[in-house]
PALUM-391681 format. One record per residue (C-alpha): residue in one letter; x, y, z; residue number from 1. Coordinates in Angstrom, 3 decimals. Example, Ala and Ser with C-alpha at 12.3 -4.5 7.8 and 13.67 -1.06 7.14 Angstrom:
% PALUM-391681
<A; <12.300; -4.500; 7.800>; 1>
<S; <13.670; -1.060; 7.140>; 2>
***
This chain:
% PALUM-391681
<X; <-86.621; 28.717; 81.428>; 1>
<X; <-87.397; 25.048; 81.877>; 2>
<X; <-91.112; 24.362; 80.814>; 3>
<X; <-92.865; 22.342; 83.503>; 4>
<X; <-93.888; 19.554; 81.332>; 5>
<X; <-90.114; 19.152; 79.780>; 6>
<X; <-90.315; 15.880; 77.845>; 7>
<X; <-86.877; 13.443; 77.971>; 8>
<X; <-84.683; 14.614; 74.495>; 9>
<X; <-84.204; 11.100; 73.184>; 10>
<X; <-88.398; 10.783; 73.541>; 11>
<X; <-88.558; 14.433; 71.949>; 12>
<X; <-86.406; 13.003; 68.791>; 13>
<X; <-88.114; 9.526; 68.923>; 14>
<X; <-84.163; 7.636; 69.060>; 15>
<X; <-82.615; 5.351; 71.694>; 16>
<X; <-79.773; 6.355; 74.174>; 17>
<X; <-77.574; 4.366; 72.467>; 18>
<X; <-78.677; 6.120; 69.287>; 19>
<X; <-75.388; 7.778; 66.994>; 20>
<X; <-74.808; 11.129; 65.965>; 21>
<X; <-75.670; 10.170; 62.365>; 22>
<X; <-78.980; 8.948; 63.790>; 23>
<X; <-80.029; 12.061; 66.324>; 24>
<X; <-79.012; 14.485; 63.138>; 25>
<X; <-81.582; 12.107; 60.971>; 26>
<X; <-84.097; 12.011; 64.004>; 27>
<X; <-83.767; 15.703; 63.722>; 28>
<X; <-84.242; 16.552; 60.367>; 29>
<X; <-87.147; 14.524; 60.849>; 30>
<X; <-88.542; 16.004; 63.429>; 31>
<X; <-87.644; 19.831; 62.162>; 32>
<X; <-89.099; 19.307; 59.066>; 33>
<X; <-92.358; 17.758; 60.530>; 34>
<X; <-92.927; 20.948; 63.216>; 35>
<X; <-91.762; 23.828; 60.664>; 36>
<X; <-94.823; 26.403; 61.853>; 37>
<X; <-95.095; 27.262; 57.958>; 38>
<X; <-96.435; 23.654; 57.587>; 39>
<X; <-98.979; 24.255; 60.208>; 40>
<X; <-100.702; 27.515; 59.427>; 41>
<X; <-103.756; 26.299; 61.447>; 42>
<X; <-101.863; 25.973; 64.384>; 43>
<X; <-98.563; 27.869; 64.256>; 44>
<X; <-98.066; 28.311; 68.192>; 45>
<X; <-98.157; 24.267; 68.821>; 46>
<X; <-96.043; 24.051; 65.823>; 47>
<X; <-93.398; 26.592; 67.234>; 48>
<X; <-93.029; 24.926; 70.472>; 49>
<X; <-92.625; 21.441; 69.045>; 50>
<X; <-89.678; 22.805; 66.604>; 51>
<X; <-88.292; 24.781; 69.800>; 52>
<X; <-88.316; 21.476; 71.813>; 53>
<X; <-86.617; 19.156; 68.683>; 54>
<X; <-83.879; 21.984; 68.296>; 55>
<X; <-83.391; 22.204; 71.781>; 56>
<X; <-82.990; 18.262; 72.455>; 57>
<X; <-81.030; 18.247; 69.235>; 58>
<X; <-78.520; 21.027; 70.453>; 59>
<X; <-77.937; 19.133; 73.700>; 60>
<X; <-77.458; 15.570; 71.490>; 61>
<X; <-75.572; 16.997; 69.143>; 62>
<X; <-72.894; 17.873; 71.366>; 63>
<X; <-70.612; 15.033; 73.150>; 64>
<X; <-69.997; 17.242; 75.924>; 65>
<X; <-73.657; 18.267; 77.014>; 66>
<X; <-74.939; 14.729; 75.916>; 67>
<X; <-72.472; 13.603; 78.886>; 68>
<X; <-73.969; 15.511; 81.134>; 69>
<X; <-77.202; 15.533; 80.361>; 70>
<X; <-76.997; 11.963; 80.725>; 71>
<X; <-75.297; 11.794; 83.736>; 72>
<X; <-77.598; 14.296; 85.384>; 73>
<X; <-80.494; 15.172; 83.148>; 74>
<X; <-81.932; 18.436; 82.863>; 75>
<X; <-80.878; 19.365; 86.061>; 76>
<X; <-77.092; 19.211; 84.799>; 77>
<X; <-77.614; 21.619; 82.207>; 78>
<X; <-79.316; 24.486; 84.507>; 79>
<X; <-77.688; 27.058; 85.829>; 80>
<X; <-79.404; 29.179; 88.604>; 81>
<X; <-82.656; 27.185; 89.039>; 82>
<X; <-83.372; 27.208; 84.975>; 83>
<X; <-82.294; 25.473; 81.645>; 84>
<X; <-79.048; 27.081; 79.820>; 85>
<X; <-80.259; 29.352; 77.477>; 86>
<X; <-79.488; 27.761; 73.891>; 87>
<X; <-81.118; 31.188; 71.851>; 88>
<X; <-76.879; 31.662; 70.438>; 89>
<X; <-76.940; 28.560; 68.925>; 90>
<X; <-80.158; 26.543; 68.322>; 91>
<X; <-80.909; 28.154; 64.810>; 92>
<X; <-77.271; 27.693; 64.205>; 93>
<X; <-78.339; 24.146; 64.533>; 94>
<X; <-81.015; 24.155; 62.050>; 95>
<X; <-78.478; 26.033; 59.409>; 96>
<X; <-76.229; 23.109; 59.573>; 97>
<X; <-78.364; 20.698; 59.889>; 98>
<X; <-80.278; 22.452; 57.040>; 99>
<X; <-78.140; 24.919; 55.379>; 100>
<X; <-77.738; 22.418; 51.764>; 101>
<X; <-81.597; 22.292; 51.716>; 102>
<X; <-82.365; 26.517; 51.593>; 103>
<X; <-78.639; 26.985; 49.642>; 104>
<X; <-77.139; 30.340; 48.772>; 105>
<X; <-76.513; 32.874; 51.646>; 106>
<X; <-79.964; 32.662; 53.465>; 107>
<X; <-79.820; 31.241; 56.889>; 108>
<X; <-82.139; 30.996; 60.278>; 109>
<X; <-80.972; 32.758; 62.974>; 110>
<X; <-81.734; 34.240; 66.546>; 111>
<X; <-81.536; 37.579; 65.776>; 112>
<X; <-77.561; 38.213; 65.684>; 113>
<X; <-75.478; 39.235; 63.044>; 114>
<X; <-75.000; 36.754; 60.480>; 115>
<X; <-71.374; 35.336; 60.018>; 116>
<X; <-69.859; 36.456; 56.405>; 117>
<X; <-69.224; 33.583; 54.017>; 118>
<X; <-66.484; 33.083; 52.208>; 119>
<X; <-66.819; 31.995; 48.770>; 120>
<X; <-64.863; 29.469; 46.387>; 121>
<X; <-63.394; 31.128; 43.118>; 122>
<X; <-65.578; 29.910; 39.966>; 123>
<X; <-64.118; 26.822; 37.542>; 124>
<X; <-62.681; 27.579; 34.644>; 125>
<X; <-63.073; 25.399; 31.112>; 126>
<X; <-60.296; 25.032; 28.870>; 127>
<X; <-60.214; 23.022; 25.214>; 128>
<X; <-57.168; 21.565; 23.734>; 129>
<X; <-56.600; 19.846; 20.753>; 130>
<X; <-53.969; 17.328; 20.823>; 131>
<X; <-52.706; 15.314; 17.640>; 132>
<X; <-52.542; 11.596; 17.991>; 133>
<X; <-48.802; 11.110; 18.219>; 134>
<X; <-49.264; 13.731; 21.631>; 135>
<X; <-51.645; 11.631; 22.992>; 136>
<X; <-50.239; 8.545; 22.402>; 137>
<X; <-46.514; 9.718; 24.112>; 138>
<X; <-47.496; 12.633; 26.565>; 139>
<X; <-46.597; 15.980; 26.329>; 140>
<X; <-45.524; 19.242; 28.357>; 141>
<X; <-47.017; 22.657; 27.161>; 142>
<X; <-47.905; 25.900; 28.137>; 143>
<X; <-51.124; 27.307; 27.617>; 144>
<X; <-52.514; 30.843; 28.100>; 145>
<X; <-55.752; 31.144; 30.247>; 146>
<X; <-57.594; 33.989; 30.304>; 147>
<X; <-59.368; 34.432; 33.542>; 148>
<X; <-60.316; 37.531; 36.182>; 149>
<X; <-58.391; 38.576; 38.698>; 150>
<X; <-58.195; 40.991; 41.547>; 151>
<X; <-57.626; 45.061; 40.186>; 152>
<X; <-53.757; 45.496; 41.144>; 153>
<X; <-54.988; 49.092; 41.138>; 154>
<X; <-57.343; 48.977; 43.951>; 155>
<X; <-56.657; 45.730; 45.237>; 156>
<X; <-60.210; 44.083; 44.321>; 157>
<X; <-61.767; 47.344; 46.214>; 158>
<X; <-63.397; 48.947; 42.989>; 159>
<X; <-62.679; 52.002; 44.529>; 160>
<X; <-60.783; 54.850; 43.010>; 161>
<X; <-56.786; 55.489; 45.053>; 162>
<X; <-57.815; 57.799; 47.609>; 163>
<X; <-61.819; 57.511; 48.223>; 164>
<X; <-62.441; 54.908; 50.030>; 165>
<X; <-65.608; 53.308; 50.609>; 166>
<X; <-68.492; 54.036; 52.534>; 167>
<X; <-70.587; 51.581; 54.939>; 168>
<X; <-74.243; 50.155; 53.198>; 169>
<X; <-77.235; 52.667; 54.724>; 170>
<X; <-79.328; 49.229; 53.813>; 171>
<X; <-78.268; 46.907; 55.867>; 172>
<X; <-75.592; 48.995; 58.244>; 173>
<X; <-72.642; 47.348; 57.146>; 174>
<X; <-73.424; 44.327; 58.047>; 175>
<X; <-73.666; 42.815; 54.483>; 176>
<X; <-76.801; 41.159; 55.491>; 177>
<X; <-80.486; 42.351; 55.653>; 178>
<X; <-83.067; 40.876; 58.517>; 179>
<X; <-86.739; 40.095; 58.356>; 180>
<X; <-89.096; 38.590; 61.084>; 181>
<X; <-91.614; 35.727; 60.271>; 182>
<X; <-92.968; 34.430; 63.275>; 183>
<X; <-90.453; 33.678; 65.753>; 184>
<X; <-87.580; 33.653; 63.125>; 185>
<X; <-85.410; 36.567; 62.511>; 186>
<X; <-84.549; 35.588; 58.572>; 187>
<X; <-80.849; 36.551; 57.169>; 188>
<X; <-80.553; 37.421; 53.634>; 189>
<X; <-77.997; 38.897; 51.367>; 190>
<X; <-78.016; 42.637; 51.048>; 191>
<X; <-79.485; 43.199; 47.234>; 192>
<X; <-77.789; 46.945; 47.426>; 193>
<X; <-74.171; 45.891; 48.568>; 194>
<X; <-74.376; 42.592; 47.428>; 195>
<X; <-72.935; 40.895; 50.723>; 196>
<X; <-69.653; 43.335; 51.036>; 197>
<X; <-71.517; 45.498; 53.765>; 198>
<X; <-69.889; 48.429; 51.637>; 199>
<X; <-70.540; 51.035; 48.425>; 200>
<X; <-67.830; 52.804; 46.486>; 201>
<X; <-68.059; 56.408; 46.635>; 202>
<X; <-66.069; 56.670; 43.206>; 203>
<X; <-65.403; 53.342; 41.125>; 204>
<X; <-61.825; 52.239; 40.095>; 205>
<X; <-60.773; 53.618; 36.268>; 206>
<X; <-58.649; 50.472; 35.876>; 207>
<X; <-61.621; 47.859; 36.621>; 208>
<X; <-64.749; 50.364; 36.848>; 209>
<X; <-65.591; 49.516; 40.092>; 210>
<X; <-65.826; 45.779; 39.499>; 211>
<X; <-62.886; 45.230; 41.332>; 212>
<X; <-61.517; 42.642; 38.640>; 213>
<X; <-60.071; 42.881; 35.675>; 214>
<X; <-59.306; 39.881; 33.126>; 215>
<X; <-55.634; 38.443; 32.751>; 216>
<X; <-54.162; 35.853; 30.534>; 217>
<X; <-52.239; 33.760; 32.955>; 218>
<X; <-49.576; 31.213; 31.223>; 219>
<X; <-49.594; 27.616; 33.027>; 220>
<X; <-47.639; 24.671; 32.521>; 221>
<X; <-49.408; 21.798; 31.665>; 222>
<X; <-48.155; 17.565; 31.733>; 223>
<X; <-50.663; 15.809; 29.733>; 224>
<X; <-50.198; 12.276; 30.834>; 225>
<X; <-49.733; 9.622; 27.787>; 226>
<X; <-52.759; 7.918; 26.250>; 227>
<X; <-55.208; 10.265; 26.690>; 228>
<X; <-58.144; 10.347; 24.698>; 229>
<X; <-61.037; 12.883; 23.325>; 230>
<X; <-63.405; 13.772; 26.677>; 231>
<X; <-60.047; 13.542; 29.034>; 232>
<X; <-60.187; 16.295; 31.403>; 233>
<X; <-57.701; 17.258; 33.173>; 234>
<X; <-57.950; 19.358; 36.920>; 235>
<X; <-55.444; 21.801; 37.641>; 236>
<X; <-56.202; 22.642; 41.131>; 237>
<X; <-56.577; 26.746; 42.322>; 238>
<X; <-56.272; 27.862; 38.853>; 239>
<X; <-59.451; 29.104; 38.301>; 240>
<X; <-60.872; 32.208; 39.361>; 241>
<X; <-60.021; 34.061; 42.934>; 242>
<X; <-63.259; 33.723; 45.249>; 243>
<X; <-64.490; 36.786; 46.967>; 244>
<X; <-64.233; 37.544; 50.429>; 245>
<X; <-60.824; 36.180; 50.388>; 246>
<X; <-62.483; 32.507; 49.034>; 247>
<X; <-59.744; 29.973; 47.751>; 248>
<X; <-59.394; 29.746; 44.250>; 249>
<X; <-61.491; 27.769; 41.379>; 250>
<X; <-60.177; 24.988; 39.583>; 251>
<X; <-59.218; 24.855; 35.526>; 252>
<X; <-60.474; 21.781; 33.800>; 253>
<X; <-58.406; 21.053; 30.748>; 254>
<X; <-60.884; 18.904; 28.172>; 255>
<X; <-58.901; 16.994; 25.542>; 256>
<X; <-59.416; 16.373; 22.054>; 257>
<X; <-57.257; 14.284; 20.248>; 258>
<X; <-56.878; 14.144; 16.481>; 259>
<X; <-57.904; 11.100; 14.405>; 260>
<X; <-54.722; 8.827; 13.045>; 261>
<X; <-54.365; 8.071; 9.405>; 262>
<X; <-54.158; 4.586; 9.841>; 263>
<X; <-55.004; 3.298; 13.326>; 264>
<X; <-58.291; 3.080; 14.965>; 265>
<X; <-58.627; 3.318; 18.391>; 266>
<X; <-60.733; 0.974; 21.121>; 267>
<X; <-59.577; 2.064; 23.950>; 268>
<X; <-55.957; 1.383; 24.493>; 269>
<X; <-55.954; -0.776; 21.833>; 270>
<X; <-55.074; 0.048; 18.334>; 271>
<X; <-56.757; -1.537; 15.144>; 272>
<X; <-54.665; -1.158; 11.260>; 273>
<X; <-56.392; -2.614; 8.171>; 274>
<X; <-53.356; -4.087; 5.908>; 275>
<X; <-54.049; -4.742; 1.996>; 276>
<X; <-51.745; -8.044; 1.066>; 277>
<X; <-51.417; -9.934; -2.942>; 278>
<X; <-52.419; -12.994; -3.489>; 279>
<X; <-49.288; -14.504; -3.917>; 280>
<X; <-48.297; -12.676; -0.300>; 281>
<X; <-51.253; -14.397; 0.830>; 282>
<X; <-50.633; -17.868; -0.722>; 283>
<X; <-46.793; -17.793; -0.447>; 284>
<X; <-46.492; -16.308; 2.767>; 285>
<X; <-43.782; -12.957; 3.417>; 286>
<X; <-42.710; -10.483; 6.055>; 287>
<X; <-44.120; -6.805; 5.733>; 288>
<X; <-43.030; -3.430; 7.588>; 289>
<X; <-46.104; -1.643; 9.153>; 290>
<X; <-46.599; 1.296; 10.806>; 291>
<X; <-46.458; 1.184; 14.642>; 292>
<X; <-46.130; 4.018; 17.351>; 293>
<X; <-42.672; 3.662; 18.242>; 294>
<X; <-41.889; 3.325; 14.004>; 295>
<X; <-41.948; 0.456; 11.539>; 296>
<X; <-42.593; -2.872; 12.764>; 297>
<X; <-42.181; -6.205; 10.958>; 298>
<X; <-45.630; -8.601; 10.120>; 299>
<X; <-45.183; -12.298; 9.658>; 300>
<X; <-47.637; -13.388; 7.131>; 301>
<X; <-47.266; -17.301; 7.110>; 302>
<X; <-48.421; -19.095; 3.984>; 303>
<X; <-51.695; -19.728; 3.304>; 304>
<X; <-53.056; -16.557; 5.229>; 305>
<X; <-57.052; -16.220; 4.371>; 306>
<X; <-58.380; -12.570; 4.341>; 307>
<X; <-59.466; -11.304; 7.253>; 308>
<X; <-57.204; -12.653; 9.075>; 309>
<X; <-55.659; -10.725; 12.167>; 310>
<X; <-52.400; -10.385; 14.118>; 311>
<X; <-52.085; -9.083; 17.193>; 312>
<X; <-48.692; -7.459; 18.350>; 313>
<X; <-48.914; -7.163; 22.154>; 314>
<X; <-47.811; -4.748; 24.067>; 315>
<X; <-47.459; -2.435; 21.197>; 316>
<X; <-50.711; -0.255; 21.230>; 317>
<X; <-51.171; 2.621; 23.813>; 318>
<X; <-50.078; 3.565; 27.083>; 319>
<X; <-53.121; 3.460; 29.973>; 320>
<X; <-52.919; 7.075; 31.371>; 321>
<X; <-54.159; 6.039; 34.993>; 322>
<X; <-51.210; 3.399; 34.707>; 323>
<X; <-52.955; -0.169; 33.555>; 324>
<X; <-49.847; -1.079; 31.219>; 325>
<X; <-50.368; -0.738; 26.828>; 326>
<X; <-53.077; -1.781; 24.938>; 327>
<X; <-52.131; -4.499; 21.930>; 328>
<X; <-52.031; -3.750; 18.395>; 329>
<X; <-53.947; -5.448; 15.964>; 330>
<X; <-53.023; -6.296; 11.985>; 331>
<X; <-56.729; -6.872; 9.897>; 332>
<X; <-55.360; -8.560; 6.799>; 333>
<X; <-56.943; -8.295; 3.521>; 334>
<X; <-56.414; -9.932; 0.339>; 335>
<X; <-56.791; -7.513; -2.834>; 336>
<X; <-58.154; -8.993; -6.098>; 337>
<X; <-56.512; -7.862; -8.723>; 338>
<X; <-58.977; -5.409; -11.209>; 339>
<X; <-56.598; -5.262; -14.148>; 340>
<X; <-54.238; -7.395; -15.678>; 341>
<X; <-51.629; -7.613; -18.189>; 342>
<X; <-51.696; -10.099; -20.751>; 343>
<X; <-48.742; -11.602; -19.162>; 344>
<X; <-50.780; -11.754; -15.591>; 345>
<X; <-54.166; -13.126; -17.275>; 346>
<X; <-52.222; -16.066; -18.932>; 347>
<X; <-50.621; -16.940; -15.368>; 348>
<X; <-53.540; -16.502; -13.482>; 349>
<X; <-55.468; -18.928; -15.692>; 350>
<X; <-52.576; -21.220; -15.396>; 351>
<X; <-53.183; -21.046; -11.614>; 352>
<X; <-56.397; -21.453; -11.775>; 353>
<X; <-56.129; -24.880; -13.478>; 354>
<X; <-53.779; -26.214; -11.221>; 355>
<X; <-55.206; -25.012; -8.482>; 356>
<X; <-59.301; -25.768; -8.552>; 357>
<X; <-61.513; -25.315; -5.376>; 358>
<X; <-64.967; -26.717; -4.603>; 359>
<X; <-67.227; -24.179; -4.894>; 360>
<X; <-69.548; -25.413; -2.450>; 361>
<X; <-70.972; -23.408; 0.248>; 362>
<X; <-68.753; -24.138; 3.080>; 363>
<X; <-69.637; -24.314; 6.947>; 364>
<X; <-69.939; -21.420; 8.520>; 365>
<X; <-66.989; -19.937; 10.651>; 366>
<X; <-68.309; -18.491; 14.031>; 367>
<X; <-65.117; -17.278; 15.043>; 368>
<X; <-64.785; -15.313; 12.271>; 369>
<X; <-67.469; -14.223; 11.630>; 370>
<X; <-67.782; -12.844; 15.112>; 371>
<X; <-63.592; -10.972; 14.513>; 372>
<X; <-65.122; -9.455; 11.212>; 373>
<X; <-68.275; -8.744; 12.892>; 374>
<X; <-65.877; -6.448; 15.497>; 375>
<X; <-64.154; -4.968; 13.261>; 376>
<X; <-66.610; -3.450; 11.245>; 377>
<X; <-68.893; -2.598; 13.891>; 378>
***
């Protein structure tokens, strides 16, 4: 029945008449939150009809159609037979969606009616794979065997032994769902003895005692995308677990680890390679094979090549696997000093070193290279 004193809903919810949907639902929340009668124990009744009156304006809002009318007509275009259209079906309906993410799990507000059954989404599976470098680095197809639970083929996710059946809860009637009054709310909650099916077994399934499940290795083909790296995880949508209640299926996360390489280092999609030259290589210059991904590639070392020096191959390190082209790959040259020496060697070394005297002076220092050796090493 319309209340004598029926305030305007856009005054009730403190918004304009121009206000959005994403603003009345705020306005709401607002207002809901401010008049919950648990807030006000001192004053519960005041409390209850200022939640009513927010629900009520926000039911009317919320919906295109009745907002139409209501402002077309007001209050008088949403009576029927001298009073207000009774909104008892859906106004706590209201506050669940409005509210449902804030009191989670299967507990909702209602008006005294049966709650609706939820379905539920099938749990996420995990699944670790090792992957050696050369997989990584080209991509790979496999199979893998998950182990995961699946509906009894016996009973058919019943629990129930062939033939007995299943009786309806005594604690909440079937209905899956107990009630409880607090004030002028009739609370919902999850039946603790049937656990939400509204049902018992009378004798339980030998196959999947009762449970209704039993576990499965399932075999799934897998593309594993080149140049992944260690923490890639893959999704393979709806191959997780079933959900109950007829719920779609979980998802199975694939998380990669890939193998170390025995002589690259990897940043990224780039690929680092320490390579040991001579002297003479360094002094005289030469052309070296060195490892690469696709096989043996060929290093020009010019003459006169200081250690530490690097050379970059481009193009030549590793794929990206969300499709940003190939990393480079990068040559760290170092000069090794010779620890022992024939006679033979000694006499031509200090031959070289005659002809061939440096200023030992500190020289200036080299930012640039400083900062590449700096990188390299970490």
């Amino acid at each position: 029945m319309i209340r004598k004193e029926q305030r305007d809903f856009y005054e009730v919810l403190g918004v304009a008449r121009t206000a959005s949907a994403d603003e009345i639902k705020g306005a709401y929340r607002k207002a809901a939150l401010k008049w919950h009668p648990d807030r006000h124990p001192e004053d519960k009744h005041e409390a209850e009809v200022r939640f009513r009156e927010a629900t009520e304006a926000y039911a009317v809002l919320s919906d295109a159609q009745k907002r139409d009318v209501y402002d077309r007509y007001g209050l008088a275009g949403l009576s029927g037979a001298g009073g207000m259209e009774d909104f008892s079906g859906t106004i706590f309906q209201d506050f669940h969606d409005v509210f449902g993410d804030l009191f989670g799990g299967g507990d909702f507000f209602s008006s005294g009616r049966r709650g609706r059954s939820r379905v539920q989404r099938g749990a996420d599976l995990r699944y670790d794979m090792a992957l050696s470098f050369e997989e990584a680095a080209s991509g790979v197809s496999t199979k893998i065997k998950v182990p995961r639970q699946e509906f009894c083929g016996v009973c058919n996710g019943t629990g129930a032994k062939a033939g007995t059946g299943v009786v309806a809860c005594q604690t909440c009637g079937g209905r899956g769902q107990v009630v409880t009054q607090q004030a002028m709310f009739m609370i919902s909650r999850t039946c603790p003895a049937c656990r939400g099916a509204g049902q018992i077994i009378k004798e339980k399934c030998p196959d999947c005692r009762g449970q209704g499940r039993v576990e499965k290795e399932r075999t799934i083909e897998l593309r594993i995308p080149p140049g992944v790296d260690t923490g890639t995880r893959l999704r393979v949508s709806g191959e997780g677990e079933p959900g109950p209640n007829g719920g779609p299926a979980g998802d199975l996360y694939v998380v990669l680890e890939v193998k170390d390489h025995r002589f690259f280092e990897r940043r990224g999609a780039d690929l680092y390679c320490t390579v040991p030259i001579s002297l003479a290589q360094a002094a005289l210059g030469t052309e070296l094979m060195v490892p690469g991904l696709a096989g043996e590639e060929k290093l020009k070392i010019p003459e006169g090549t200081q250690s530490g020096t690097i050379f970059r191959m481009k193009g030549k390190g590793l794929p990206d696997p969300h499709g940003g082209g190939k990393g480079d790959l990068y040559f760290h040259v170092r000069v090794v000093t010779p620890t022992k020496m024939s006679k033979e060697q000694r006499k031509l070394m200090e031959q070289l070193r005659e002809m061939m005297k440096v200023e030992n002076a500190p020289a200036e220092r080299d930012s640039a290279m400083f900062d590449k050796m700096k990188d390299i090493l970490g």
